[in-house]
C-alpha positions in Angstrom: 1.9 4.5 9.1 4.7 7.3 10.0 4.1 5.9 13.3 4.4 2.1 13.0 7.9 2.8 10.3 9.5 5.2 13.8 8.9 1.9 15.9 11.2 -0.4 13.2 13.2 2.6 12.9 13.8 2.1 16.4 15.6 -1.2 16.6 18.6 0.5 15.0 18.9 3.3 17.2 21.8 4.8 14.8 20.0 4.4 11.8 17.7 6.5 9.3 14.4 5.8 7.3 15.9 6.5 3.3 12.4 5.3 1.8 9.1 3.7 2.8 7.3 1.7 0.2 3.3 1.0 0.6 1.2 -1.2 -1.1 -2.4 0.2 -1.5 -5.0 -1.7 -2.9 -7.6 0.3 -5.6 -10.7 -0.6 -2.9 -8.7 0.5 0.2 -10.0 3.8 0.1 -6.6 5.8 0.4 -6.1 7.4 -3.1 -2.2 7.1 -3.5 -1.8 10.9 -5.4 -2.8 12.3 -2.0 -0.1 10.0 0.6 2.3 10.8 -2.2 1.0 14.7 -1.2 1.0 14.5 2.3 4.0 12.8 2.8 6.4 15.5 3.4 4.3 16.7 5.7 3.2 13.5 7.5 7.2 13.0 7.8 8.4 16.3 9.2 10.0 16.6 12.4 10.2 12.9 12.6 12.9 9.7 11.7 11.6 9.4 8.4 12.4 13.3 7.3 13.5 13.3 4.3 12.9 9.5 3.5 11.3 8.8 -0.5 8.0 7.1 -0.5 7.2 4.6 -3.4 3.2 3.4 -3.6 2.7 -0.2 -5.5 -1.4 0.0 -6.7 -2.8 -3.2 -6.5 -5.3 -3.7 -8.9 -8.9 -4.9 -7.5 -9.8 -8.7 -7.7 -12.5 -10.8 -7.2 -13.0 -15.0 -7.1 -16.2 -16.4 -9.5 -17.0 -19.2 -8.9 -19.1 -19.6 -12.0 -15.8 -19.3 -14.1 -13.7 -20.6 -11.4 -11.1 -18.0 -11.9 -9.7 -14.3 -10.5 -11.1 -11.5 -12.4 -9.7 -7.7 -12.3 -12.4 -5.4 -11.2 -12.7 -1.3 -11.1 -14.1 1.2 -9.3 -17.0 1.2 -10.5 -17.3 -2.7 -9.5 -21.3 -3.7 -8.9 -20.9 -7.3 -7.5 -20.7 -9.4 -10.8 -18.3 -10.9 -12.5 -17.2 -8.7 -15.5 -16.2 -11.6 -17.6 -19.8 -14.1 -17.1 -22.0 -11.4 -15.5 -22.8 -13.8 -12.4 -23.6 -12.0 -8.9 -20.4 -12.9 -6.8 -19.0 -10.4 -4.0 -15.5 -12.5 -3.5 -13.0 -9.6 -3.3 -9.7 -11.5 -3.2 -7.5 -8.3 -3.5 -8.0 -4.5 -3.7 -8.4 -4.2 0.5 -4.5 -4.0 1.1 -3.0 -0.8 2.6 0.2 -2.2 4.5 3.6 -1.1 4.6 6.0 -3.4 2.2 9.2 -2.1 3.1 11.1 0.3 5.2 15.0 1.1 4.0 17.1 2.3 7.2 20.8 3.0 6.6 23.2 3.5 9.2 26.6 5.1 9.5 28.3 2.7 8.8 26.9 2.1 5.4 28.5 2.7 2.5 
């Protein structure tokens, strides 16, 4: 992630990473208090010293089919729709772990 924000960073040669914001999903498997943690660390010595982080949790979803409609799902999700009970494995959201923005000011702003 550090990595793919110092190759945007890039395009503005004079600029600097102020903040990174992610959006993780609840099913992604990254747990957000411990990017929050490793951060600082993850960023030192590179562009993005010193740059905030801000992590969006998206909530897990799946598509039923039985009640033809999105339904949230937890951790503890076993493959059935909470609100009918049907078997349905459609995760629409909960996967994501992408990078949704990356702030770079330059000199010259004010």
């Amino acid at each position: 992630m550090v990595h793919a924000v110092e190759k945007v960073a890039a395009d503005t040669p004079d600029g600097r990473v102020t903040a990174v914001g992610l959006r993780v999903g609840t099913m992604s498997g990254a747990i957000p208090e411990a990017l929050e943690g490793a951060w600082p660390i993850a960023i030192a010595g590179t562009r993005l010293a010193g740059a905030a982080l801000s992590v969006e949790v998206l909530t897990a979803q799946i598509w039923c089919s039985s009640c033809e409609s999105i339904q949230e799902v937890d951790e503890f999700y076993a493959l059935t729709c909470p609100a009918c009970g049907v078997g349905c494995g459609n995760l629409v959201h909960g996967r994501e772990f992408e990078i949704a923005y990356a702030e770079i000011s330059t000199p010259d702003d004010p």
